[in-house]
Phi, psi and omega in degrees: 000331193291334207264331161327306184283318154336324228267321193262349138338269185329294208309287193309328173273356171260344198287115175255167214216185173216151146280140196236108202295162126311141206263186171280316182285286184338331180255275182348279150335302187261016166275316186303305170304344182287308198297294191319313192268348159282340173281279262216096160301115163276151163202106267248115188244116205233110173231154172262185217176098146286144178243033180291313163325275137044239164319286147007270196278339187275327186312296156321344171210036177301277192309335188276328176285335215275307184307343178255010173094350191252147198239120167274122149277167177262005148320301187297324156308288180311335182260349145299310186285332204295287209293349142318309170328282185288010140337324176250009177205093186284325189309301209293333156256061170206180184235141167308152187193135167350296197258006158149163170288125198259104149325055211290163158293331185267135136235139202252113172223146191244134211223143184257146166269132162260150185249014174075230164273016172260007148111204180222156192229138174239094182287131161286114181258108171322150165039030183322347175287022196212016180242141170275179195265329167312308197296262165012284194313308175294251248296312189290339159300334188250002178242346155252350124318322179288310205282325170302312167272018172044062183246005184264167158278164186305331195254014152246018162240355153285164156087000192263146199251008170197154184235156183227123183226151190257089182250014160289003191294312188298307108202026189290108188299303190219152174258188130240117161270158174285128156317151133265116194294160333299003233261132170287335175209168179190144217228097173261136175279110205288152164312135186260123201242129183274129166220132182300118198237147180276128186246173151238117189237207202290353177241017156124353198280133176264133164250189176270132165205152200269128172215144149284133211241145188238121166254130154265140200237115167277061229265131106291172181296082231274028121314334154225002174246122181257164210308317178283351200280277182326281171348276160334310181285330210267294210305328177279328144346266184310345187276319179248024132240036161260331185230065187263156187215147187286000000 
């Protein structure tokens, strides 16, 4: 074994290269992820999501939101459903703890910017239970705005109690994102895609239809969310944006 290991020492020290320092957020970043997946059994929950509803409704009020300044992304849907959700899985918005899970009241969701080789940043939006999805639509406008130009403030990257990233930008169908510690889940959004899908309709029949599709990838904490908890929490996400309504 010893000499094995010399041996590729050697090898690995001849190959040339450049060293590419670590930047300071780059070591920051990859201590927190370490600490995380060493915390936390992740464990991966995957659903599709038509989004023709959706679509719809932003497609009808796009302009109207555009006229108050505010630009609807489809970050602002998924983060409006997010926090319905957990309204009925309360479990999915807490942090673990020794003597049992501390549930919070508030949700605090925090949506990460990638900064490009300056690593990513997770700005939060406060008390989303309390936002209309314009209100949602303003904060995520202005908080990743902020976060590009490195304009935020310290207590707005604090405080969030579930997290949301989009590694669908990329063209990435499904993902396993890393918890943000102390946070029990995080939630990615997949690239959205016309995919041929079997419809049904009310009297049983199936056809063929063309929709845009959405994957979302659900990762938790299987210290307090077990497989049927997550699942569930995923499936009603996806239940109100297949029937979304004002």
């Amino acid at each position: 074994h010893e000499q094995v290991a010399t041996s590729a020492a050697t090898v690995t020290g001849d190959i040339p290269g450049v060293l590419i320092p670590h930047t300071s957020t780059r070591k920051q970043i990859a201590a927190h992820m370490v600490d995380s997946v060493q915390t936390s059994p992740h464990v991966l929950t995957v659903m599709e999501v038509d989004m023709s509803r959706v679509l719809a409704h932003r497609k009808a009020n796009k302009e109207k939101y555009a006229a108050d300044g505010v630009n609807l992304t489809l970050t602002a849907y998924f983060v409006a459903a997010i926090a319905k959700a957990i309204g009925n899985h309360k479990i999915v918005n807490a942090t673990w703890r020794d003597d049992g899970v501390f549930a919070y009241s508030d949700v605090n969701i925090g949506m990460a910017v990638a900064l490009g080789e300056g690593g990513l940043i997770v700005p939060v939006i406060k008390q989303v239970q309390n936002l209309s999805l314009k209100g949602i639509a303003a904060q995520i406008n202005d908080l990743s705005s902020r976060a590009r130009n490195k304009k935020l403030k310290p207590e707005e990257v604090k405080g969030g109690t579930f997290t949301i990233t989009n590694h669908g930008t990329g063209g990435s169908l499904f993902a396993m994102p890393i918890i943000n510690q102390p946070q029990l889940g995080i939630l990615g959004t997949g690239a959205m895609q016309k995919r041929a899908v079997v419809i049904t309709d009310e009297n049983g029949n199936d056809s063929i239809a063309i929709r845009q599709m959405v994957y979302l990838s659900y990762v938790f904490d299987h210290r307090a969310i077990d497989g049927e908890s997550g699942d569930n929490f995923l499936a009603e996400v996806k239940k109100i944006l297949e029937n979304w309504s004002d």
